[in-house]
C-alpha positions in Angstrom: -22.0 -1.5 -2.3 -24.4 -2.2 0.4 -23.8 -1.0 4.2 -22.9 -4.1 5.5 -20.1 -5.0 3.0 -19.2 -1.2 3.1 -18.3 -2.0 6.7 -16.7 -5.2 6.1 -13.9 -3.0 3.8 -13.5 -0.4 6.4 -10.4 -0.7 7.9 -9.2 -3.5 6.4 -5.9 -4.6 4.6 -6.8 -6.9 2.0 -3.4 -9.4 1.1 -3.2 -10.6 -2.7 -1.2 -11.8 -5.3 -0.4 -11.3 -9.1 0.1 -14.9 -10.4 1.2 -14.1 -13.8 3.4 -11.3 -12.6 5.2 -12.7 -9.4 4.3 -9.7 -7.7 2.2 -9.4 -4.3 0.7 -6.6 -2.7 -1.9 -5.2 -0.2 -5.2 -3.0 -0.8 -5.4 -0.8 2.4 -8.4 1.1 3.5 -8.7 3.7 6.9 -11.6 5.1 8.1 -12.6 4.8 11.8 -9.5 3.9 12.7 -7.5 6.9 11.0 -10.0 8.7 12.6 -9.6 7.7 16.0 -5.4 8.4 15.2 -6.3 12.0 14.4 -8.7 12.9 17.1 -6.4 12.6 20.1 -4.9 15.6 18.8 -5.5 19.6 17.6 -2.9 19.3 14.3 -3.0 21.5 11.5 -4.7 19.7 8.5 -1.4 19.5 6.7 0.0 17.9 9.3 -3.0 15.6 9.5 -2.5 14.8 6.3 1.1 13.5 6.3 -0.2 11.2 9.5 -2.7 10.1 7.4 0.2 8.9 4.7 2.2 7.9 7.3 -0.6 5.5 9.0 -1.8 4.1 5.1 1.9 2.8 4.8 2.5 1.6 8.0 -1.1 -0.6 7.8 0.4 -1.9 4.5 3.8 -2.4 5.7 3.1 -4.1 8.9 0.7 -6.9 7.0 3.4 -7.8 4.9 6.1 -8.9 7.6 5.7 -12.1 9.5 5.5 -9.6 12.3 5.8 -11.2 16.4 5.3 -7.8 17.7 5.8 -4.6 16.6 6.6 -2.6 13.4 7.5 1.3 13.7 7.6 4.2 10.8 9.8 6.9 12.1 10.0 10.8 10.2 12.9 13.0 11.2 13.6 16.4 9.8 14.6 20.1 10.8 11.8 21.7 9.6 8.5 23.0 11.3 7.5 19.6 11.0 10.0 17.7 13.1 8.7 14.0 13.6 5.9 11.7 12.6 6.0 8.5 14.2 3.6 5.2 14.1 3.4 2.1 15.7 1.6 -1.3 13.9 1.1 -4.0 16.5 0.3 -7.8 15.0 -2.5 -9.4 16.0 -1.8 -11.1 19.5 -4.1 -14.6 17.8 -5.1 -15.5 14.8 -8.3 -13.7 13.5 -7.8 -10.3 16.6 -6.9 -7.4 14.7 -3.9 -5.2 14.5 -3.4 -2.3 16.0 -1.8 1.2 15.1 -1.3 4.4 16.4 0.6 7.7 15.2 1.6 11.0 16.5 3.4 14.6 15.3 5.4 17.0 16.7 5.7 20.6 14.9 6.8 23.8 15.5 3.6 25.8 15.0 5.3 29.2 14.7 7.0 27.8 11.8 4.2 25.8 10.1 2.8 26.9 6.6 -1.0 25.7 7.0 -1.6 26.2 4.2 1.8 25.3 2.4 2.6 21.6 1.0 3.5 19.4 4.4 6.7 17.1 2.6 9.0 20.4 2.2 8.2 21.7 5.8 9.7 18.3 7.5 13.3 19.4 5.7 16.2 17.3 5.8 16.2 14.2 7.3 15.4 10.9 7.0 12.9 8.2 7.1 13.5 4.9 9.4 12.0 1.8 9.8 11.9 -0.1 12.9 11.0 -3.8 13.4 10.9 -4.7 17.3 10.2 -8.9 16.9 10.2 -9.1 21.1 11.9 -10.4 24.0 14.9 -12.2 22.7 15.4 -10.4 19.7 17.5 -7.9 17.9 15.4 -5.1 16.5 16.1 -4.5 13.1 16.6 -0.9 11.6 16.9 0.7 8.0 17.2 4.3 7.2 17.0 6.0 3.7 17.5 9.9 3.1 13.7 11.9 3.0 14.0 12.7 -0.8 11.5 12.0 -4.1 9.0 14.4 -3.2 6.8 12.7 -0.2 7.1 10.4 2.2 5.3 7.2 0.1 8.7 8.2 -2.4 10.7 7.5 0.7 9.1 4.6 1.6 9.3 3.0 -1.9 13.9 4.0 -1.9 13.6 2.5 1.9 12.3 -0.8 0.2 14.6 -0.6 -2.7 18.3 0.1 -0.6 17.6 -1.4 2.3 15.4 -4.8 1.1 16.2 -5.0 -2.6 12.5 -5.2 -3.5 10.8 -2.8 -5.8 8.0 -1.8 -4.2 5.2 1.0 -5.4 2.5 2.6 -3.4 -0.6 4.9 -4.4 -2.4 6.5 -1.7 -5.3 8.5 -1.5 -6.4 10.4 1.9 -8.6 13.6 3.0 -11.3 14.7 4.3 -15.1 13.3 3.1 -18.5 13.1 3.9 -20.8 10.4 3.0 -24.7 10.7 3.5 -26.1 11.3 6.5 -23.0 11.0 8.4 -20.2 14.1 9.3 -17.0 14.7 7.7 -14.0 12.4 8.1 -10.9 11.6 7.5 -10.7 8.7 4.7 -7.1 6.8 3.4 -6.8 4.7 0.7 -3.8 2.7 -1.1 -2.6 -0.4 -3.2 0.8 -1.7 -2.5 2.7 -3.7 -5.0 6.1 -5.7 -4.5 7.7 -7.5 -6.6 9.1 -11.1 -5.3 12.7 -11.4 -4.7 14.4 -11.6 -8.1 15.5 -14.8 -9.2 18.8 -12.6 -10.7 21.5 -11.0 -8.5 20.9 -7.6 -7.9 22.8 -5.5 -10.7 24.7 -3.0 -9.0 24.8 0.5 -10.7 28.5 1.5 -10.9 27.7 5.1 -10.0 24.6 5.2 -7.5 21.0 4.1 -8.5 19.2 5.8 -11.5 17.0 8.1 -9.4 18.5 11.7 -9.5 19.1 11.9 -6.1 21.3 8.4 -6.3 18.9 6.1 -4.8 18.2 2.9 -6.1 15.0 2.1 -8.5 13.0 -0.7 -9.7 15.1 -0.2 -13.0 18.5 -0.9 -10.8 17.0 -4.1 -9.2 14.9 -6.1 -12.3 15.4 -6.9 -15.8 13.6 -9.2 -18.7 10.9 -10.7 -18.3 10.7 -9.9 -14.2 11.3 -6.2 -15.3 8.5 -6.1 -17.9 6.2 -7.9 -15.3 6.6 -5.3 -13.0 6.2 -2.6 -15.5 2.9 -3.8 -16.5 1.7 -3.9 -13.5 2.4 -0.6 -12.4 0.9 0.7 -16.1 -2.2 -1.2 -14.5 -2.0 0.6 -11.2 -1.7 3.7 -12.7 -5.0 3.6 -14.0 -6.9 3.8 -10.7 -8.5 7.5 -9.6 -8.6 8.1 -5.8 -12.5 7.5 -5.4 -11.8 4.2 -6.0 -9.4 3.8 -3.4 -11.4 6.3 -0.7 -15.0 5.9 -1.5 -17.5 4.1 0.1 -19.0 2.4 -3.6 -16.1 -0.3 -4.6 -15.0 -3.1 -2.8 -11.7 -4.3 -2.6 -11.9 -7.4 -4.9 -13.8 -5.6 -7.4 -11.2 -2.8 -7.6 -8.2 -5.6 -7.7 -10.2 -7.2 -10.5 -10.8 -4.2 -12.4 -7.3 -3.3 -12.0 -5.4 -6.5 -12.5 -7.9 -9.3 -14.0 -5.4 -9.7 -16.5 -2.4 -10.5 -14.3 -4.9 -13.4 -12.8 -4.9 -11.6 -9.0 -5.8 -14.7 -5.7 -6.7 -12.4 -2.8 -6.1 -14.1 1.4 -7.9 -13.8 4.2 -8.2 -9.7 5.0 -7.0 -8.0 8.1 -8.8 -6.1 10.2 -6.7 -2.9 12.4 -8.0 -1.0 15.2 -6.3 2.0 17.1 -4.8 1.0 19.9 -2.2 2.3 22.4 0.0 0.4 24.9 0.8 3.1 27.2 0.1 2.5 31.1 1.2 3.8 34.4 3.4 0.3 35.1 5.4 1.3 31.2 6.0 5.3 32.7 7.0 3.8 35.8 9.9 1.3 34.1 10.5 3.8 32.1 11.6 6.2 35.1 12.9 3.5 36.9 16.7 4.1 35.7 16.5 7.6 37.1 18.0 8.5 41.2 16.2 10.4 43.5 17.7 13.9 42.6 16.6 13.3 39.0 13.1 12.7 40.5 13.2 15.6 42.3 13.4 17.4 39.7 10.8 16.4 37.4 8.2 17.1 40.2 5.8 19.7 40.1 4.8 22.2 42.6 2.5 20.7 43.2 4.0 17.5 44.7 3.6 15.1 41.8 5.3 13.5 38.9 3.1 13.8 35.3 3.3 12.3 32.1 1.1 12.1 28.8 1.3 9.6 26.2 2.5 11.3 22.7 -0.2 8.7 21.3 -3.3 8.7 22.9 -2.9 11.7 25.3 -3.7 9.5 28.4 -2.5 11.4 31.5 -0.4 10.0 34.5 -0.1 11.0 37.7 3.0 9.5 40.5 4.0 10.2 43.9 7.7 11.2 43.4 8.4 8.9 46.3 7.3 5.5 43.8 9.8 6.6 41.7 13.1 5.8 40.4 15.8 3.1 41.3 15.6 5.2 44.9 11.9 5.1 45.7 11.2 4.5 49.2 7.5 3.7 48.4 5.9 1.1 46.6 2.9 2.0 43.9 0.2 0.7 45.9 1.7 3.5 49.0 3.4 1.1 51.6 7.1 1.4 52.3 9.3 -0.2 49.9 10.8 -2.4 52.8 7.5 -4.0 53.9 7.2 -5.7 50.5 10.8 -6.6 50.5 10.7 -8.6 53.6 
């Protein structure tokens, strides 16, 4: 692969379709970007690591939903790791990119470092979040965190809540490639299967994983079940430098994986990092709050602070801006001044 189409396939999502198999899915890569998640903050590497996942699904995820606005992947547990949370923003026009961001909270005192990071979130669950804007009703599923990782979570979230087997396999760590300094890298091919044509066969006692979540196996039979097996067989197949590494493009990997099961690829889409944060959100944020309240979040200083869990950005208000009680506007002038 040259440089130039090595850079065309960095942080991309790549949409395409099994014709043969009624399945569609997305091949996902995450360099800068992933990068750029990771760097606003000192986390452990295996807490890096399960943002990294994290990020890889919600890239894949978001592309797949005729998304308006905003598509969030929540973690909850009562472990050392306590929450992982991401944000995918659609494109605001045709042909901008997306945009995501991530962050962890952890109780370092607790952490393994160098134990496995799924265990250490505990019990919990895993959420998804679909915010379609003004006007709307944001949409929320919940599964149980269970199967062994949070990619197993995400596939029981698709099959409960959406009745759509769905399979992912990631790849993600740390890499070098020549002449340049280690980075993070993320990989990962989603398939889904199409909505059945068949009702949904409802098992009599819980699904047929062994934690009573439903499977593929619940949701397809004949012909669409043996589609989907196939292609999975198929997707088994790949090894994580060809998801990760620098040398094989995205269509060569889909034909190499799936030429049988006639794959049409669509136009990719590029994601960016990107935050929303800004002094005018804190402030309607803290807008609901009375004077009292204010009081006492300010320093000793005489200020107000906050820092975005995202990006890190750090704000900085006069108490006296503040809350449905301020007595000044932002810009410093009395509040009546502007109100007459």
């Amino acid at each position: 692969m040259s440089t130039l189409s090595q850079i065309a396939w960095d942080d991309t999502v790549l949409p395409f379709q099994l014709d043969r198999s009624d399945i569609r899915g997305r091949v996902a890569r995450l360099d800068g970007v992933l990068e750029e998640v990771l760097k606003q903050h000192d986390y452990p590497t295996v807490v890096e690591a399960l943002v990294a996942e994290v990020a890889l699904l919600t890239a894949m995820i978001g592309q797949t939903i005729k998304l308006r606005w905003k598509l969030s992947l929540q973690v909850r547990g009562d472990g050392p790791i306590r929450i992982i949370a991401t944000d995918y923003y659609a494109p605001a026009a045709e042909g901008e990119p997306a945009r995501i961001r991530a962050w962890a909270s952890f109780d370092r005192d607790r952490l393994d470092e160098a134990g496995d990071g799924f265990p250490q979130i505990g019990k919990g669950y895993f959420a998804v979040l679909m915010d379609q804007g003004e006007g709307t009703t944001p949409y929320q599923g919940i599964t149980p965190l269970a199967g062994g990782s949070l990619t197993a979570c995400a596939q029981a979230y698709f099959a409960q809540s959406e009745q759509l087997p769905t399979r992912f396999q990631l790849a993600y760590g740390r890499a070098t490639l020549p002449g340049q300094s280690e980075a993070w890298r993320a990989g990962g091919v989603m398939l889904q299967h199409m909505p059945p044509a068949s009702p949904l066969r409802a098992p009599e006692e819980g699904g047929a994983d062994s934690e009573g979540l439903l499977t593929a196996e619940d949701i397809l039979d004949g012909e669409e079940g043996e589609n989907w097996n196939r292609a999975n067989i198929l997707l088994d197949t790949v090894e994580e430098i060809e998801l990760i590494g620098p040398r094989i493009h995205a269509t060569d990997l889909l034909v190499r994986l799936f030429h049988e099961e006639q794959p049409r690829v669509f136009d990719p889409q590029r994601v960016e990092f990107g935050c929303t944060c800004s002094a005018d959100k804190v402030r309607n944020s803290l807008s609901i709050y009375s004077a009292k309240d204010i009081t006492h979040m300010t320093t000793e200083d005489g200020i107000v602070t906050a820092d975005c869990q995202f990006c890190g950005a750090h704000y900085e208000f006069d108490p006296q801006t503040l809350g449905f009680e301020a007595t000044k506007n932002p810009d410093g002038t009395p509040v009546e001044a502007k109100d007459e």
